[in-house]
MOPAC internal coordinates of N, CA, C and O (Angstrom, degrees):
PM7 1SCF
backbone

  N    0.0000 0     0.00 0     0.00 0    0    0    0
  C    1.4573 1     0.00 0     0.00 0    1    0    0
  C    1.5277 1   109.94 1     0.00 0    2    1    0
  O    1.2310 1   127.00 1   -39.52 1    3    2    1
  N    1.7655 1   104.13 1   140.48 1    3    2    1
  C    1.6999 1    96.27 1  -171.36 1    5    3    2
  C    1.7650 1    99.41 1   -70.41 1    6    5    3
  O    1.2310 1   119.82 1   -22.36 1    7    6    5
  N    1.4444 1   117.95 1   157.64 1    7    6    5
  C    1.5708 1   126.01 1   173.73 1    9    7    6
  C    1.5947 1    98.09 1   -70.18 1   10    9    7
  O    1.2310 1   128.79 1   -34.77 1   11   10    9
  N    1.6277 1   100.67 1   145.23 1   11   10    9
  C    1.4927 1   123.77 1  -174.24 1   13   11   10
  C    1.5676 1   123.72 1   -56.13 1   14   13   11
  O    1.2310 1   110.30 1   -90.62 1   15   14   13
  N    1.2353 1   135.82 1    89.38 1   15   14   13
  C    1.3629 1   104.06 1   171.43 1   17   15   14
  C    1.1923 1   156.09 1   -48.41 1   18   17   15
  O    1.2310 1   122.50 1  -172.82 1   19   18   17
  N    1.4253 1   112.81 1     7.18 1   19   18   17
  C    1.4361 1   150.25 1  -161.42 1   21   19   18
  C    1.5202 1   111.82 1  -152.78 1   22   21   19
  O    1.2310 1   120.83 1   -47.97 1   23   22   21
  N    1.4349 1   116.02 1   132.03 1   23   22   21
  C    1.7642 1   111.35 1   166.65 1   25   23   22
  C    1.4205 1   103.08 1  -144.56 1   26   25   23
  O    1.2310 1   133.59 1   -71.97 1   27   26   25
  N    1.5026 1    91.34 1   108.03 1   27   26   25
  C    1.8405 1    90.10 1   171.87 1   29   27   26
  C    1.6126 1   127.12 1  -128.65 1   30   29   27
  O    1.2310 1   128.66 1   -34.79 1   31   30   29
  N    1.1747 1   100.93 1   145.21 1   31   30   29
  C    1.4436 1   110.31 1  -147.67 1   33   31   30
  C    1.6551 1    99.47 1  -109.02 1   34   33   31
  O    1.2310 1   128.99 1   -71.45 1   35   34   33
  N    1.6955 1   100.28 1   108.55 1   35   34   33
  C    1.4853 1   107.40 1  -176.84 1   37   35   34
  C    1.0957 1   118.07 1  -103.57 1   38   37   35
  O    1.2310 1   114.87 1  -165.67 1   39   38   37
  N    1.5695 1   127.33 1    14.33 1   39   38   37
  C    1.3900 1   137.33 1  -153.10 1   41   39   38
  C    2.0325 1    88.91 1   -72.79 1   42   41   39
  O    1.2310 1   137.43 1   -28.58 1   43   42   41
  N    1.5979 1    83.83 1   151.42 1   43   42   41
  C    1.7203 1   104.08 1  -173.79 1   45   43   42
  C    1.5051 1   113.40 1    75.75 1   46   45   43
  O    1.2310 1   117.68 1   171.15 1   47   46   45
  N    1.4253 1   122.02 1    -8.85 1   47   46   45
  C    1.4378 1   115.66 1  -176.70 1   49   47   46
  C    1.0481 1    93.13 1   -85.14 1   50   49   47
  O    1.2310 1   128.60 1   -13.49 1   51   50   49
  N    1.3956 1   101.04 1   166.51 1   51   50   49
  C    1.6535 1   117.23 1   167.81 1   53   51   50
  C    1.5151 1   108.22 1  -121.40 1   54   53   51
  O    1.2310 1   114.05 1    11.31 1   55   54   53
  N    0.8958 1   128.88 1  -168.69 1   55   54   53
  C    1.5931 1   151.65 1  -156.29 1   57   55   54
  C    1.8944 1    89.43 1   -95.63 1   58   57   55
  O    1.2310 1   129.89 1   -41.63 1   59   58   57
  N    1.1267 1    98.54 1   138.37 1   59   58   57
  C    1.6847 1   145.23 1   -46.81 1   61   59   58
  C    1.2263 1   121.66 1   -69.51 1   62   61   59
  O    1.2310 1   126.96 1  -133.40 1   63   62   61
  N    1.5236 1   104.22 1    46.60 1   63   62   61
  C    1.7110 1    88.88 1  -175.90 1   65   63   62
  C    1.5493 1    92.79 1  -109.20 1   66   65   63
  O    1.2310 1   114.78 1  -176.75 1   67   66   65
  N    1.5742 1   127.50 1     3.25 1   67   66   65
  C    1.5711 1    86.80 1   154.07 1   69   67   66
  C    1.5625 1   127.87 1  -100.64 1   70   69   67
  O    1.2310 1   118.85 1  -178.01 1   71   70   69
  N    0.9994 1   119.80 1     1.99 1   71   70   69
  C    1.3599 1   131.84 1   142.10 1   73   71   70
  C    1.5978 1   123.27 1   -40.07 1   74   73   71
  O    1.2310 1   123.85 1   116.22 1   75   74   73
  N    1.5249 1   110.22 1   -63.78 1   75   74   73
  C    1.3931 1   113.14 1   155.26 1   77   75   74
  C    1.4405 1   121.14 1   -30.78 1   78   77   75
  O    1.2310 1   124.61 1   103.49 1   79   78   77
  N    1.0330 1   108.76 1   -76.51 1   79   78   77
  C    1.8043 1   115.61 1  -153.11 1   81   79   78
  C    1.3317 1    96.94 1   -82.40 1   82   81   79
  O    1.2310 1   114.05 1   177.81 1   83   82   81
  N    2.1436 1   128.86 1    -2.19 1   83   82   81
  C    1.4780 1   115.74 1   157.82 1   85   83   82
  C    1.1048 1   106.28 1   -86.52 1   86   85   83
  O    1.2310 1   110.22 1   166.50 1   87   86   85
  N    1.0949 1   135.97 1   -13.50 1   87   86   85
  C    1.5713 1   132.66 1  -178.31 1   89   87   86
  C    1.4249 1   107.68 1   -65.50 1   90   89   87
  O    1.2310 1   121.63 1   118.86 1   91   90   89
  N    1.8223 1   114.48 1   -61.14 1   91   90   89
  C    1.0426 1   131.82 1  -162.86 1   93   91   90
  C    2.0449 1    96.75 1   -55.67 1   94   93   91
  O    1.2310 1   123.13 1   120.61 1   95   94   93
  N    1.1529 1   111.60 1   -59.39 1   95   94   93
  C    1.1536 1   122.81 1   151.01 1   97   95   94
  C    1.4525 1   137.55 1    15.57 1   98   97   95
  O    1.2310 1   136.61 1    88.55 1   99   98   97
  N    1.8727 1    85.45 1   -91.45 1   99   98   97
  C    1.3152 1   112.79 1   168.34 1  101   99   98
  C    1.9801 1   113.64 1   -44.92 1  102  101   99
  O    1.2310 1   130.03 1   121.13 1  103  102  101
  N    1.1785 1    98.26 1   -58.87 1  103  102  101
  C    1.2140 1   121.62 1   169.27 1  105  103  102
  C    1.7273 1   112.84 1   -37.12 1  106  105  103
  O    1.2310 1   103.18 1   151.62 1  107  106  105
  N    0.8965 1   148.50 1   -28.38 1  107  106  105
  C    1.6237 1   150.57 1   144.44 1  109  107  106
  C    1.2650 1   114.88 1   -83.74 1  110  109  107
  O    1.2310 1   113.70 1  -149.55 1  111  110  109
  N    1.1598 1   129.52 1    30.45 1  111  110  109
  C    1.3937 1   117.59 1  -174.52 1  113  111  110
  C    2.1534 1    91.43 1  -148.02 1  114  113  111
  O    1.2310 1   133.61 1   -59.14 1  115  114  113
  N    1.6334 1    91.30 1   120.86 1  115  114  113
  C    1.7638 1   110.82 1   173.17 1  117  115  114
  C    1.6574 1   119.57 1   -37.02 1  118  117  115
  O    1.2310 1   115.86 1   -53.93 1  119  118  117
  N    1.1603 1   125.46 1   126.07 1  119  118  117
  C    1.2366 1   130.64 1   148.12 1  121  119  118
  C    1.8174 1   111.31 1     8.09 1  122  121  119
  O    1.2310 1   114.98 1   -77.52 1  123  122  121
  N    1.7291 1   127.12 1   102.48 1  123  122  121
  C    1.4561 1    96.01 1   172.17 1  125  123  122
  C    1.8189 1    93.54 1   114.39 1  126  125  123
  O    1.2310 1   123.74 1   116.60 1  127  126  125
  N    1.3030 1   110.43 1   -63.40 1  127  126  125
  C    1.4936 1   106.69 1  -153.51 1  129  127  126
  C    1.4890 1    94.65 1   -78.85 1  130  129  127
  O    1.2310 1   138.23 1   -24.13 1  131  130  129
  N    1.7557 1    82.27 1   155.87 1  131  130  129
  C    1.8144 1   106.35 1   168.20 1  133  131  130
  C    0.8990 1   136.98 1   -88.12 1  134  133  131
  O    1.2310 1   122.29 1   -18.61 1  135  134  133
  N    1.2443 1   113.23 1   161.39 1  135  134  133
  C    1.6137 1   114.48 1  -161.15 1  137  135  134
  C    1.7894 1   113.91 1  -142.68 1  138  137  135
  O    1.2310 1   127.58 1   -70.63 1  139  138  137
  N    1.2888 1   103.01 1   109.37 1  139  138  137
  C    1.6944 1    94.77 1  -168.19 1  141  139  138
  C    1.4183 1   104.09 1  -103.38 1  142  141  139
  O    1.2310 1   123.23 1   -27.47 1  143  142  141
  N    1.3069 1   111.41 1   152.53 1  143  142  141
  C    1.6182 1   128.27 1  -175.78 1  145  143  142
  C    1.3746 1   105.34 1  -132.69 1  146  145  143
  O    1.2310 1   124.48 1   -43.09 1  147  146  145
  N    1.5238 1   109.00 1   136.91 1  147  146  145
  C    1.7628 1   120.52 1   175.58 1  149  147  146
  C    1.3418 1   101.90 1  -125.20 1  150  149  147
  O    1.2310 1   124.00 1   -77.88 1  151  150  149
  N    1.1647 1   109.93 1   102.12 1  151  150  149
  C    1.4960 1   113.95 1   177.84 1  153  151  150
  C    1.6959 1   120.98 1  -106.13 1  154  153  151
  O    1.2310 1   111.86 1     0.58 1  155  154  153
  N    1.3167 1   132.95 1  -179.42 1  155  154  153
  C    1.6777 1   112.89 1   179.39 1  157  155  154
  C    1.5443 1    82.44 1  -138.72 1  158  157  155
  O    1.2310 1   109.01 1   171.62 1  159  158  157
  N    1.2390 1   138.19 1    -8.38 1  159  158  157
  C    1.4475 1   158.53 1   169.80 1  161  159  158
  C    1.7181 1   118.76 1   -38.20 1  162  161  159
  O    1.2310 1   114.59 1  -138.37 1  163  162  161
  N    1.6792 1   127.85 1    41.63 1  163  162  161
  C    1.1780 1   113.23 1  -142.01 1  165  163  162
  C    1.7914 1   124.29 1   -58.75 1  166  165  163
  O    1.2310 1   133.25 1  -178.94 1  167  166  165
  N    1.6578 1    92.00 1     1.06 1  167  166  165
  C    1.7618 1    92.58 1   172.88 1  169  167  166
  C    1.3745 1   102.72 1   -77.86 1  170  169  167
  O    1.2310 1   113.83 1   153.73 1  171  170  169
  N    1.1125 1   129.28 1   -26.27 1  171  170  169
  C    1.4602 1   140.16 1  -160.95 1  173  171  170
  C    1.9588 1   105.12 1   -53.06 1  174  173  171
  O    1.2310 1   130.13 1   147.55 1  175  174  173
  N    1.6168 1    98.07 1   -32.45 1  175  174  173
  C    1.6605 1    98.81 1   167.91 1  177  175  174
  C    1.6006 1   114.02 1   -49.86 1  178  177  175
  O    1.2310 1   127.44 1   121.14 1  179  178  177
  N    1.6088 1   103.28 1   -58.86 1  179  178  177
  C    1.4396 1   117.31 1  -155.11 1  181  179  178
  C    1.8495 1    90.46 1   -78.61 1  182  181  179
  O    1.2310 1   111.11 1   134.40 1  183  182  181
  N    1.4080 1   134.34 1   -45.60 1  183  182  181
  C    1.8134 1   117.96 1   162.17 1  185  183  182
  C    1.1826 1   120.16 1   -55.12 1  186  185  183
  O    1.2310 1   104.97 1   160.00 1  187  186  185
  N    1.4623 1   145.41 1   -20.00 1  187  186  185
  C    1.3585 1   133.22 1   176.99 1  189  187  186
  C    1.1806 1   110.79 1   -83.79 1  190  189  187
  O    1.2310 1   120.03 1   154.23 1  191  190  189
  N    1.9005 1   117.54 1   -25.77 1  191  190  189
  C    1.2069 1   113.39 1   163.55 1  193  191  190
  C    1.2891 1   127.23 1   -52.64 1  194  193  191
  O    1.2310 1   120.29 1   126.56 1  195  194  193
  N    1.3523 1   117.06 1   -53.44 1  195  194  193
  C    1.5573 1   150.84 1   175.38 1  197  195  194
  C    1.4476 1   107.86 1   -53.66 1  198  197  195
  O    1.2310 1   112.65 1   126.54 1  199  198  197
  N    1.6425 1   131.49 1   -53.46 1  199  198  197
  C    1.4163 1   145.85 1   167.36 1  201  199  198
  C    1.6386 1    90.75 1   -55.25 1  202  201  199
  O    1.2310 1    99.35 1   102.58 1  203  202  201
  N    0.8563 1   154.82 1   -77.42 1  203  202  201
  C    1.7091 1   164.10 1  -115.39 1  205  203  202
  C    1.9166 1    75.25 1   -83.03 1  206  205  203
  O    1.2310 1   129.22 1    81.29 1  207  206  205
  N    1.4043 1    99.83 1   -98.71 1  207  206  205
  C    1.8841 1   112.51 1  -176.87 1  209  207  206
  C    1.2616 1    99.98 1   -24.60 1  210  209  207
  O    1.2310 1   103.91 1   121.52 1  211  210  209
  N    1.3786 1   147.24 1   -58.48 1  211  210  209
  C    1.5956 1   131.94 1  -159.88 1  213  211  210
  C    1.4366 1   112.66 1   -83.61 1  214  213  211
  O    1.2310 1   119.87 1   165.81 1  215  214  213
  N    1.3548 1   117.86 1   -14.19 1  215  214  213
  C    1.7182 1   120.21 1  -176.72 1  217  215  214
  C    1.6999 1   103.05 1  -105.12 1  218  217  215
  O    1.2310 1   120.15 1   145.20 1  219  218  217
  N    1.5321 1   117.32 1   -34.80 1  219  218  217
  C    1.2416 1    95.48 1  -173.29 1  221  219  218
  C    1.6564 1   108.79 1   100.66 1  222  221  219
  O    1.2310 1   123.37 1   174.07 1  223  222  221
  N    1.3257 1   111.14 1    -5.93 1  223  222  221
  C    1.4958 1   124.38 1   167.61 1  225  223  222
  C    1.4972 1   115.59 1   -72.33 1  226  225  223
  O    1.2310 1   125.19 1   -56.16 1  227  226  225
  N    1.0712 1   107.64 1   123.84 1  227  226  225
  C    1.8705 1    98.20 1   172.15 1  229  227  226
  C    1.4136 1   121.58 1   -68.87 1  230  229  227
  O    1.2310 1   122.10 1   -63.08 1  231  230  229
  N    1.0982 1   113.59 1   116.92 1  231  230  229
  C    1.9088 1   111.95 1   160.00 1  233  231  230
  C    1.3575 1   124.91 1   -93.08 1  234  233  231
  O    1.2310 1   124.87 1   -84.08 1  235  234  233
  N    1.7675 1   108.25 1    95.92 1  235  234  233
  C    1.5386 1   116.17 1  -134.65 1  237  235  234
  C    1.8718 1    73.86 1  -109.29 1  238  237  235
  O    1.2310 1   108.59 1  -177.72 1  239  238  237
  N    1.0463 1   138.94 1     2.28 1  239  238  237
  C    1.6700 1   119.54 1   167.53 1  241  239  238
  C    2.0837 1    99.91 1  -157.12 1  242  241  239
  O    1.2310 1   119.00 1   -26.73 1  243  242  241
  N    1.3094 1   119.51 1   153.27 1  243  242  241
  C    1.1734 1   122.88 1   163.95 1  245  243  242
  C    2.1814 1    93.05 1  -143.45 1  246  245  243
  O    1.2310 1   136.75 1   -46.04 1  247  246  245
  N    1.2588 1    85.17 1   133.96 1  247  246  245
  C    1.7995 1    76.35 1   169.52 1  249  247  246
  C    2.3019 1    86.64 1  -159.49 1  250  249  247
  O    1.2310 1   133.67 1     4.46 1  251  250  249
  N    1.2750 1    91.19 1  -175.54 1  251  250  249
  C    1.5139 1   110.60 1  -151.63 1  253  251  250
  C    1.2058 1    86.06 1  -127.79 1  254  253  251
  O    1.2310 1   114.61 1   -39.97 1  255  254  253
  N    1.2823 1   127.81 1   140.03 1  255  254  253
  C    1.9456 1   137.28 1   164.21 1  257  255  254
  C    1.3635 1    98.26 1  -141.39 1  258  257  255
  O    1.2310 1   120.02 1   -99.31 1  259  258  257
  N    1.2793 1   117.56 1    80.69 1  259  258  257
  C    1.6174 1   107.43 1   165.76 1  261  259  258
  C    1.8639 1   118.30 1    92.94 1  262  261  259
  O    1.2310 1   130.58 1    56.99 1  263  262  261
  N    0.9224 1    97.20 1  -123.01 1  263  262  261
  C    1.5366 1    93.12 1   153.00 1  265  263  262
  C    1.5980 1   126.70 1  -132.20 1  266  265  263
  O    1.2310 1   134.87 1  -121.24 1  267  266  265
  N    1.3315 1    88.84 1    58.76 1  267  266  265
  C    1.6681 1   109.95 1  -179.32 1  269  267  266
  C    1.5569 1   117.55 1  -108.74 1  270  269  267
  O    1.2310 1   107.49 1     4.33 1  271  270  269
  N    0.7246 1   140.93 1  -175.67 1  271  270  269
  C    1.6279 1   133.50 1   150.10 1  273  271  270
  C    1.8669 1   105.82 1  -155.67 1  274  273  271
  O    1.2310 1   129.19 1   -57.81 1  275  274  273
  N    1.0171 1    99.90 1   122.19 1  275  274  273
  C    1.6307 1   103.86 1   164.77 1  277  275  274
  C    1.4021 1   131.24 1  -128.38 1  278  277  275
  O    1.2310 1   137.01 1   -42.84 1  279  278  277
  N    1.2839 1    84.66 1   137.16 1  279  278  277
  C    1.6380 1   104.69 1  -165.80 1  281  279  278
  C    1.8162 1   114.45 1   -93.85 1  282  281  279
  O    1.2310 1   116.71 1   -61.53 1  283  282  281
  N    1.4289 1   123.86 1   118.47 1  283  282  281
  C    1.4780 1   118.70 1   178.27 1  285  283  282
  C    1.6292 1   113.90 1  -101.69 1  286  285  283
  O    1.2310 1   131.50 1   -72.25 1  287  286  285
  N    1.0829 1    95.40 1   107.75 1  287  286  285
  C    1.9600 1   100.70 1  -171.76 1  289  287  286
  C    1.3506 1   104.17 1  -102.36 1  290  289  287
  O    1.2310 1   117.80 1   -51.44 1  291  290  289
  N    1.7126 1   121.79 1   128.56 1  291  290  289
  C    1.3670 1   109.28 1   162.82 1  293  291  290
  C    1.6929 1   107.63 1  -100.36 1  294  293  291
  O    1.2310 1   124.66 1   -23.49 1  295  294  293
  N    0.9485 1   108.66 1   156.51 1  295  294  293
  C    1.7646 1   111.41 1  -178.52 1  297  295  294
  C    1.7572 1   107.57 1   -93.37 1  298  297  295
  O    1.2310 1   128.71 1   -49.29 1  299  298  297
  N    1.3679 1   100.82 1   130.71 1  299  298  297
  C    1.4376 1   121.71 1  -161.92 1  301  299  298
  C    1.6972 1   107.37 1   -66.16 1  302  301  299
  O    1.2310 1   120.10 1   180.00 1  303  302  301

């Protein structure tokens, strides 16, 4: 997988603000590029899924480290 052009770290948020601040995110970042999210939020799997389908953003990785969750978004 290409490395992220973006790494943002949502740990302690809850729903929906890391959705929020990946959107906002997404939003500075070129056609193509990635976008990584560290969240501790465990709905945050099942909204990035949900965020990905309603924007049209790809959610090209989700995996679990502990009690982390990260999300790999490429921007559409």
């Amino acid at each position: 997988m290409d490395a992220a052009a973006k790494d943002l770290d949502t740990r302690g948020l809850n729903c929906p603000l890391p959705i929020l601040k990946a959107k906002k995110a997404l939003a500075d970042l070129a056609s193509g590029e990635l976008l990584r999210v560290v969240a501790t939020d465990p709905g945050s799997m099942r909204d990035f899924q949900a965020f990905a389908r309603q924007t049209g953003n790809e959610l090209v990785e989700q995996s679990r480290q502990g009690d982390e969750f990260v999300h790999v978004l490429r921007r559409r």
